[in-house]
N, C-alpha and C positions, 0 to 999 in steps of 0.2 A: 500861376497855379489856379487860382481863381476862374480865367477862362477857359483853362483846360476842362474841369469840373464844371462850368455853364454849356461847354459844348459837347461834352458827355451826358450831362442828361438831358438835352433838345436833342440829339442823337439816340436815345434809347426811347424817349417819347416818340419818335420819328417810325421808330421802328417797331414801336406796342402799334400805332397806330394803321402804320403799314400791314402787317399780321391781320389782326380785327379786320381790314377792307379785304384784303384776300381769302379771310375765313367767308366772309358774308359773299365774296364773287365766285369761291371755286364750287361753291356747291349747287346740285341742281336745288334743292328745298331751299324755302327762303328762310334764310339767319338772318337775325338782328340784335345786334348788342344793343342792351337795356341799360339803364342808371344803375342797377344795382350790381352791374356786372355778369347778368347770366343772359345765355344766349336763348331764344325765342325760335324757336323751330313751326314749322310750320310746314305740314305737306298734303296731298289731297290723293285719296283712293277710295276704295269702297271697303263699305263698313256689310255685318251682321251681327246678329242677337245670338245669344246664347240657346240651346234647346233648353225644355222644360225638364228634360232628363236631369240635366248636371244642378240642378238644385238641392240644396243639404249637403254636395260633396265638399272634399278638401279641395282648392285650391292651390297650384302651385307654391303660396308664396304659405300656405300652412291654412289662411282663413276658409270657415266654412261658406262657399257660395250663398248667394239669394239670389232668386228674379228680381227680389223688391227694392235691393240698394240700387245707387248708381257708382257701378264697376265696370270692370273692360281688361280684357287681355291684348296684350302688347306682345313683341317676339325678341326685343331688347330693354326695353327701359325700366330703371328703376323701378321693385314694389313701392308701392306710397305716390309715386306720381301724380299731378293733376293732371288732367287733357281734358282740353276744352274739345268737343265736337262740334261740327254745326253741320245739319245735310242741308247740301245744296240745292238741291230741291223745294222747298220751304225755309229755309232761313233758321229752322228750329235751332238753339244751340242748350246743350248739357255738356257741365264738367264730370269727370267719371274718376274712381283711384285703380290703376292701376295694379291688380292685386293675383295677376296668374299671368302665363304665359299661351300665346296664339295670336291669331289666328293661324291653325297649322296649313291652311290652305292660302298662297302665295300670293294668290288675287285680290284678296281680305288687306291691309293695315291693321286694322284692328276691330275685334268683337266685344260688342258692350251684352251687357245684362238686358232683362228682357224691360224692366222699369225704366233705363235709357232709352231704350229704344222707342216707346211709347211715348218719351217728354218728346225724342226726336222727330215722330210721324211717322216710322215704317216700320211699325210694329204689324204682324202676317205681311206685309209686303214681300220682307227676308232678309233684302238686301238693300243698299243706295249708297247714294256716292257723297262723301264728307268731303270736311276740310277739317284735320284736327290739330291743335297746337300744342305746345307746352315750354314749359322754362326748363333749361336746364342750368345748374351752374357752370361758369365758366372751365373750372375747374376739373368738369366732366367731358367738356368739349375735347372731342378726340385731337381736332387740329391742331 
């Protein structure tokens, strides 16, 4: 009995372990499972600022906008989120919370505030190409 129960759980270890290597190989974006058990996404497109317009509005997730926080809309992930940016271009990086939905334009990943965009370096430029990441819990992970 004993062994049966040792090779039942090197068999289910076998097989968590197995999963986790297929979540990190099937995807194009790079995964990485962490120590704490959440998966580390990471994907690279082009970013934009927010217009001066949408300042003082609601936001999706209910918050009143600013230029002057660091914010960013997303087109899936959790409000509250952190994401790290960094343009590639300069190396600049800012974390931003996720607190609306967008970029409604396909080409975009994601649209920060106008105060991100400034830590970032292409503030009137308009546009530039990031790399942003974030944690998510395992437990969120689709796979």
């Amino acid at each position: 009995m004993k062994s049966f129960i040792i090779i039942f759980f090197a068999f289910v270890t076998s097989v968590s372990a197995q999963t986790k290597d297929s979540i990190i190989k099937s995807e194009s974006d790079s995964l990485k499972i962490t120590q704490s058990d959440s998966v580390k996404i990471v994907k690279e497109g082009k970013a934009t600022y927010y217009a001066g317009y949408f300042h003082g509005r609601r936001t999706t997730s209910g918050e009143v906008f600013s230029n002057n926080k660091l914010t960013a809309a997303h087109r899936t992930l959790p409000f509250g989120t952190l994401v790290t940016v960094t343009n590639q271009s300069n190396g600049n990086t800012v974390q931003v919370k996720v607190n609306d939905r967008g970029p409604h334009n396909k080409a975009f990943i994601i649209d920060v505030s106008q105060a991100a965009a400034k830590e970032l370096g292409f503030y009137k430029k308009g546009v530039t190409n990031v790399e942003i990441s974030y944690l998510l819990p395992s437990r969120l992970d689709p796979n």
